[in-house]
C-alpha positions as CSV (number, residue, x, y, z in Angstrom):
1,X,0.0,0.0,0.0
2,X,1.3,3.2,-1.1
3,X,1.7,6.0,1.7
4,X,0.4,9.6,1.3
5,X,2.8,11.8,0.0
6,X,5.2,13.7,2.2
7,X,4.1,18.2,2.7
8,X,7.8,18.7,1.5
9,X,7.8,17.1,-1.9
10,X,4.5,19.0,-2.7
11,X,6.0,21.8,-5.4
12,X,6.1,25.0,-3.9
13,X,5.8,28.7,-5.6
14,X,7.3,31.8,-4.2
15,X,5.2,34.8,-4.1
16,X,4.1,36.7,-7.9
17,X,5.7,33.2,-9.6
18,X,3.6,32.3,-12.7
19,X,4.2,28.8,-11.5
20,X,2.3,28.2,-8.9
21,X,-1.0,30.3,-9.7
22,X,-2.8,27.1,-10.5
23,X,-2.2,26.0,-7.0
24,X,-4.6,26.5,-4.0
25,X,-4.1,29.4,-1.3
26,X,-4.5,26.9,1.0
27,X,-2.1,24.6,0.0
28,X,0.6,27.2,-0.4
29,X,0.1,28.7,3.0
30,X,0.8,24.9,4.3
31,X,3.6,25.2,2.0
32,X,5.1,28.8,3.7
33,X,4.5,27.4,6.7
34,X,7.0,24.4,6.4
35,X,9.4,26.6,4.5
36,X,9.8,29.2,7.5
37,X,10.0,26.0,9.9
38,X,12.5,24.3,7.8
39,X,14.3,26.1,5.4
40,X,14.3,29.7,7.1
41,X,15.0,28.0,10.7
42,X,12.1,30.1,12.7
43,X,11.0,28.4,15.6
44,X,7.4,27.2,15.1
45,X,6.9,29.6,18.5
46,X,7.8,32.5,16.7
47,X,6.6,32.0,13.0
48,X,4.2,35.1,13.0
49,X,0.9,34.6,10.9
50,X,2.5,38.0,8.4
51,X,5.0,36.0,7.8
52,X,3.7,33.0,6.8
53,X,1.4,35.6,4.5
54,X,4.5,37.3,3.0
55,X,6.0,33.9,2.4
56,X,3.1,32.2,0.7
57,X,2.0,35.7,-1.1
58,X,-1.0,35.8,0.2
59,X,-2.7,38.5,2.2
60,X,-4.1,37.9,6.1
61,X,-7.6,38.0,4.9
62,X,-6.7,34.9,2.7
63,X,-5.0,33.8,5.5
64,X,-8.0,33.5,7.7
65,X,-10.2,32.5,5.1
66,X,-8.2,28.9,5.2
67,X,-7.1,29.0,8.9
68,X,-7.7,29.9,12.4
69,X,-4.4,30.1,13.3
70,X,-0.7,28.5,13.3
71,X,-1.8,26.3,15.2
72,X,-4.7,24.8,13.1
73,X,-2.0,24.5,10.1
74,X,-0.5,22.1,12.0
75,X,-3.9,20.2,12.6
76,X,-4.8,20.0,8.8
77,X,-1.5,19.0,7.6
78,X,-1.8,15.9,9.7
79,X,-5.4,15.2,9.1
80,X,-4.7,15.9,5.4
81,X,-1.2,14.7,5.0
82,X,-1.0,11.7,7.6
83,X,-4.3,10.6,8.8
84,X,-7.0,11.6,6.4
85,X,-5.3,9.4,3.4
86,X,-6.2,5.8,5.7
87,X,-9.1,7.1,6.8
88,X,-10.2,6.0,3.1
89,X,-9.4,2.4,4.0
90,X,-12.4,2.9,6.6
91,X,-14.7,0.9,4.0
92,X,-12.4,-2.0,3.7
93,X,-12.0,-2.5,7.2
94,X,-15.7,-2.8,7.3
95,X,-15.2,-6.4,5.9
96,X,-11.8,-6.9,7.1
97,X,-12.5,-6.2,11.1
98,X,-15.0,-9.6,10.6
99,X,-12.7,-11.7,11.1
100,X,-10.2,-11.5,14.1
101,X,-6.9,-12.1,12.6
102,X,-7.3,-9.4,9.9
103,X,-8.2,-7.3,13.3
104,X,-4.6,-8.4,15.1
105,X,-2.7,-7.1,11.9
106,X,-4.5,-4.3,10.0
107,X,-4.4,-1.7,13.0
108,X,-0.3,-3.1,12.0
109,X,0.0,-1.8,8.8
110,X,-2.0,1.6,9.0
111,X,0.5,2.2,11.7
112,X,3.5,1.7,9.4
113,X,1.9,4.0,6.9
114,X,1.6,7.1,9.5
115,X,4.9,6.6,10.8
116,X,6.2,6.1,7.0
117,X,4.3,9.7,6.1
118,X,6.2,11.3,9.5
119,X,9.8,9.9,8.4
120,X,9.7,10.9,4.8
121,X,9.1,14.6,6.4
122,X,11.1,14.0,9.2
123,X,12.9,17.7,9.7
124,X,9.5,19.3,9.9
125,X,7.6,16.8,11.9
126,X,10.2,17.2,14.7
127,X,10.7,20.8,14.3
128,X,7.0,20.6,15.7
129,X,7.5,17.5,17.9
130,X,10.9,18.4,20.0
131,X,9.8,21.3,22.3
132,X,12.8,21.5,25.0
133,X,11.4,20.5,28.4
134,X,7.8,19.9,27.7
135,X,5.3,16.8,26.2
136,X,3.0,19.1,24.6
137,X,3.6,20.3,20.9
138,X,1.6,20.9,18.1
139,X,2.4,18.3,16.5
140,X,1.5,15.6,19.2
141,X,-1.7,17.6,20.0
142,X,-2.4,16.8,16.1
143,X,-1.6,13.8,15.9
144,X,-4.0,12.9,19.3
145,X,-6.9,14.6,17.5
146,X,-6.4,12.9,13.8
147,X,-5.8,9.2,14.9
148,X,-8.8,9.4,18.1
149,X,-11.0,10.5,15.2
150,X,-10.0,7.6,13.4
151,X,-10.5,5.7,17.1
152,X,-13.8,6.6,17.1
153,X,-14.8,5.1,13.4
154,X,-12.8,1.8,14.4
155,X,-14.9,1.3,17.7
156,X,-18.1,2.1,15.4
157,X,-16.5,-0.6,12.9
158,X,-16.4,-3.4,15.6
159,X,-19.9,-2.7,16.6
160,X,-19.0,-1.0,20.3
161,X,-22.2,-0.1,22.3
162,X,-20.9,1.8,25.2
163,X,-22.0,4.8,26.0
164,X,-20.3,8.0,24.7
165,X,-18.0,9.0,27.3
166,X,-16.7,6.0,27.1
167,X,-16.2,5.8,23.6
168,X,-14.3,9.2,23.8
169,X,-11.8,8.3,26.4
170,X,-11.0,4.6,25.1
171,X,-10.3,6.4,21.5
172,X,-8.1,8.9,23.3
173,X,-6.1,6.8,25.3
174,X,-5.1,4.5,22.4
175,X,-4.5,8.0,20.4
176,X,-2.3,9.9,23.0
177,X,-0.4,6.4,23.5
178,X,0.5,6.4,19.7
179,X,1.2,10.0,19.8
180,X,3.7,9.9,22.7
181,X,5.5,7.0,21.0
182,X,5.9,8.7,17.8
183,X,7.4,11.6,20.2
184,X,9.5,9.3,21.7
185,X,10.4,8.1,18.0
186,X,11.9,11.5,16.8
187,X,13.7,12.4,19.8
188,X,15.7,9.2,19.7
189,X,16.4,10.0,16.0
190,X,13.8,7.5,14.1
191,X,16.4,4.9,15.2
192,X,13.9,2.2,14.7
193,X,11.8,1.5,11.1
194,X,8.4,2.2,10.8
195,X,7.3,-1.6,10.4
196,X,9.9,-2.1,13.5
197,X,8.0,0.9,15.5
198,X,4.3,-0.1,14.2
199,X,5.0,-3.7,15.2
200,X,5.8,-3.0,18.7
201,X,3.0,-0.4,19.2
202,X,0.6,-3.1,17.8
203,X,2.2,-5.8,20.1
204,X,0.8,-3.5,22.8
205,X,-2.1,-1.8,21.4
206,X,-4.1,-4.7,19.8
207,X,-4.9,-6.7,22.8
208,X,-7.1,-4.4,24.2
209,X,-9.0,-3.6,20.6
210,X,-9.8,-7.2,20.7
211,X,-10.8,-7.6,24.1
212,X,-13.5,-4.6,22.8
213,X,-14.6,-6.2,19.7
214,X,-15.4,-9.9,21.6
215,X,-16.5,-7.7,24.0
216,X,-19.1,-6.3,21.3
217,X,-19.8,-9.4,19.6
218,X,-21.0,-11.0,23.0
219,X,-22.9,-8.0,23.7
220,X,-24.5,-8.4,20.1
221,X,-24.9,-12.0,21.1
């Protein structure tokens, strides 16, 4: 299965070129955005919303048009560049969660596909991950909020009846845990491979998504 396609081999136009007129605001402001992260060196806390205006060519009310904020830049490119591209496999897994052993090893490989997306733009991701003395980042707070939507369809998928509080913190737990690993992950330098790092994460994730879906069956039962 082919991976989504990495936010810094996506072409990029500077401002007034006649090349990149074709391409959408909203994409290029994505685009800025990574460039003053990675190629200028600004600190993602001090990338100023002009500048990511005078980078992309683009004035604030465009800005704003696309985005709340810095912030939300950071949520979209990982729902639309990380998450969003397996949330199409949704359908599939329909048919595949049926049967338990496609359960134990397809959580497996959508794994190895996000963490393949976050190596192949590696210098940005951790631009956003790695902030000195501190969990929290914009990029882990993304990353939560992409994969427990994605939580939330899977526990629909294996037919989960429990009421929705529940439903919200079982999605985030298993989110924030994947999160923190990939955290962990790009401090320690992406040492390990993606199928290395997704095989471990579904060593210790997947037990309990099966204890929910025989869980759901015998409530169905």
């Amino acid at each position: 299965i082919e991976g989504p396609v990495p936010l810094c081999c996506m072409a990029r136009r500077r401002p007034n070129s006649m090349t990149g007129e074709s391409m959408g605001a909203k994409e290029e402001i994505a685009n800025s955005f990574r460039d003053l992260i990675v190629n200028k060196g600004v600190p993602y806390e001090k990338v100023a919303v002009y500048q990511i205006c005078d980078q992309a060519g683009v004035s604030r009310k465009t800005f704003y048009v696309h985005y709340k904020s810095k912030a939300d830049i950071v949520d979209q490119v990982v729902s639309d560049r990380i998450v969003a591209p397996l949330a199409k496999m949704n359908d599939a897994s329909v048919v595949l969660m049926q049967n338990q052993a496609m359960l134990e090893h397809f959580p497996e490989a959508i794994n190895e596909l996000v963490y393949k997306a976050i190596r192949d733009d590696a210098e940005f991701y951790s631009r956003l991950c790695c902030k000195a003395g501190s969990l929290d980042s914009p990029f882990v707070e993304a990353l939560i909020k992409a994969i427990q939507e994605l939580n939330l369809k899977m526990l629909d998928v294996i037919g989960f009846a429990g009421p929705e509080w529940k439903k919200d913190y079982i999605s985030y737990f298993h989110a924030a845990g994947n999160a923190v690993l990939v955290q962990r992950w790009i401090r320690r330098g992406m040492k390990e491979t993606p199928e290395e790092l997704a095989k471990l994460f579904n060593q210790m994730d997947t037990p309990h998504w099966l204890s929910l879906a025989n869980l759901s069956g015998a409530t169905r039962g």
